[in-house]
Residue, then its C-alpha position, 0 to 999 in steps of 0.5 A: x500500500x503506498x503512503x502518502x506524505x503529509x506536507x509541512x507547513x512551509x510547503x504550504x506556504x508555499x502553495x499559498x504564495x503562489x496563488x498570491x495576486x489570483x484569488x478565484x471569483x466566480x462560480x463552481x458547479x457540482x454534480x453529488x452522486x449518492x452510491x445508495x447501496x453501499x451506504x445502505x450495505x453498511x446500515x446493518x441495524x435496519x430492520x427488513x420493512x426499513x431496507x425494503x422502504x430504502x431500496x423502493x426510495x433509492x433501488x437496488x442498483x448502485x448507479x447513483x443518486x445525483x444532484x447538482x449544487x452551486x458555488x459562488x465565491x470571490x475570496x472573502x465570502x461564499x455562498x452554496x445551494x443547491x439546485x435542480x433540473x429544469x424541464x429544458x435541461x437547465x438548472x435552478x435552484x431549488x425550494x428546498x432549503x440548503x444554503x450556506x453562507x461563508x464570510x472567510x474574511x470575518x470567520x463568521x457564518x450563516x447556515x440555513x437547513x431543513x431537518x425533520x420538517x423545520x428549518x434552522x438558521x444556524x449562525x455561528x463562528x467558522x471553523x475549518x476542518x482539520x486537514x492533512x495534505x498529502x504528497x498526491x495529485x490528480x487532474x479534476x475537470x482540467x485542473x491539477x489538484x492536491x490531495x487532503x483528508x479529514x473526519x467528519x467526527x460527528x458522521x463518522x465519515x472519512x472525507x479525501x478532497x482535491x482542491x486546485x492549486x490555480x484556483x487560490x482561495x478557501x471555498x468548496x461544497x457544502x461544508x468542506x472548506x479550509x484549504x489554499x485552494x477551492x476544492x473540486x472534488x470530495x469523497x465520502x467513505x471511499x465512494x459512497x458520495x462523490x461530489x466533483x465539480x462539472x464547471x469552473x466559471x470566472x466571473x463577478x459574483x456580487x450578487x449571487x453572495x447576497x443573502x434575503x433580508x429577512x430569513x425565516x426558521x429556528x435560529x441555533x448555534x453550531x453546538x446546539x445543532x450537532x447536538x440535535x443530530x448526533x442524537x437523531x443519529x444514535x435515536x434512530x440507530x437504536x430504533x433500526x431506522x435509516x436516518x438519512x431520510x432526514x439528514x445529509x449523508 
């Protein structure tokens, strides 16, 4: 089994420095493709009624489960949301709830989700993962991208990114950010979920980082909300239930 090479912080620096004066603006689309029957495989507390409803709800097969989101970022803040496929093949964004907006500059957020019916407004510090850069590279939608890795602690996930040296700043999807370069690409326990970029556009984005005036749903720290997760997870967990019916994988 190769190892990989965790890189020094003056290697890191490194990386940085070179992307001074080339801070990316613009927008990231991502394709997220969900590989249910292996997420589903591993879900070996759930009781046969639970299986059967998952596998009605996502199949049998293991093509994947995919959907679109989108980035929009100029170095100090970013935005993400989701989006969805229009009738003529184009994207929108979706009715659902899931934005998050990032203040780089500030190290301050503002998360809106839906969970178990009601929306949460959850506004808090920002905190990066905690990254390990290894000595890997690999070519993501015509980019050369660094390897790094994580745990999302709460989940239990193992997360490996790819973020682009060309393009300098600290944004990516979802909620995995943190590196000197926009991530293109994350894996979720080696396969389960891909979400890789699809396009990389270079364009002003003042508009698409702005927020509603008036947000509507609970508001809560990060605390509190990971709190109210991890004990849905483990609820559900004991009641043999599937919990990602109501949350993100």
């Amino acid at each position: 089994m190769m190892k990989y090479k965790i890189l020094s912080v003056c290697c890191l620096l490194c990386i940085q420095l070179r992307a001074v004066g080339q801070i990316f603006e613009g927008e990231v689309t991502y394709e997220k493709t969900s590989y249910w029957a292996k997420i589903l495989n591993k879900l070996t507390y759930l009781t046969e009624e639970e299986r059967s409803r998952a596998q009605t709800s996502w199949g049998s097969n293991d093509e994947g489960d995919k959907n679109r989101g989108l980035l929009a970022t100029n170095g100090k803040m970013s935005h993400y949301e989701d989006i969805e496929k229009e009738a003529d093949g184009g994207y929108q964004w979706r009715k659902s709830q899931y934005v998050l907006q990032y203040d780089h500059e500030n190290e301050k957020k503002i998360e809106i989700e839906e969970f178990s019916g009601k929306t949460y407004i959850i506004s808090d510090s920002l905190k990066a993962p905690k990254w390990k850069v290894l000595n890997k590279i690999k070519e993501v939608n015509g980019y050369l991208c660094m390897m790094a890795t994580t745990e999302d602690t709460l989940k239990g996930q193992k997360v490996t990114a790819w973020f682009a040296n060309d393009l300098a700043g600290s944004a990516g999807p979802e909620r995995y950010f943190g590196l000197p370069g926009i991530i293109l690409e994350v894996d979720v326990n080696d396969g389960e979920v891909i979400i890789k970029a699809v396009k990389v556009e270079k364009k002003p984005v003042d508009e698409q980082l702005q927020l509603p005036k008036k947000l509507k749903g609970k508001k809560i720290d990060q605390e509190k909300y990971d709190k109210m997760i991890a004990e849905f997870v483990s609820n559900s967990i004991k009641s043999h239930r599937n919990p990602y019916y109501f949350i993100r994988y």
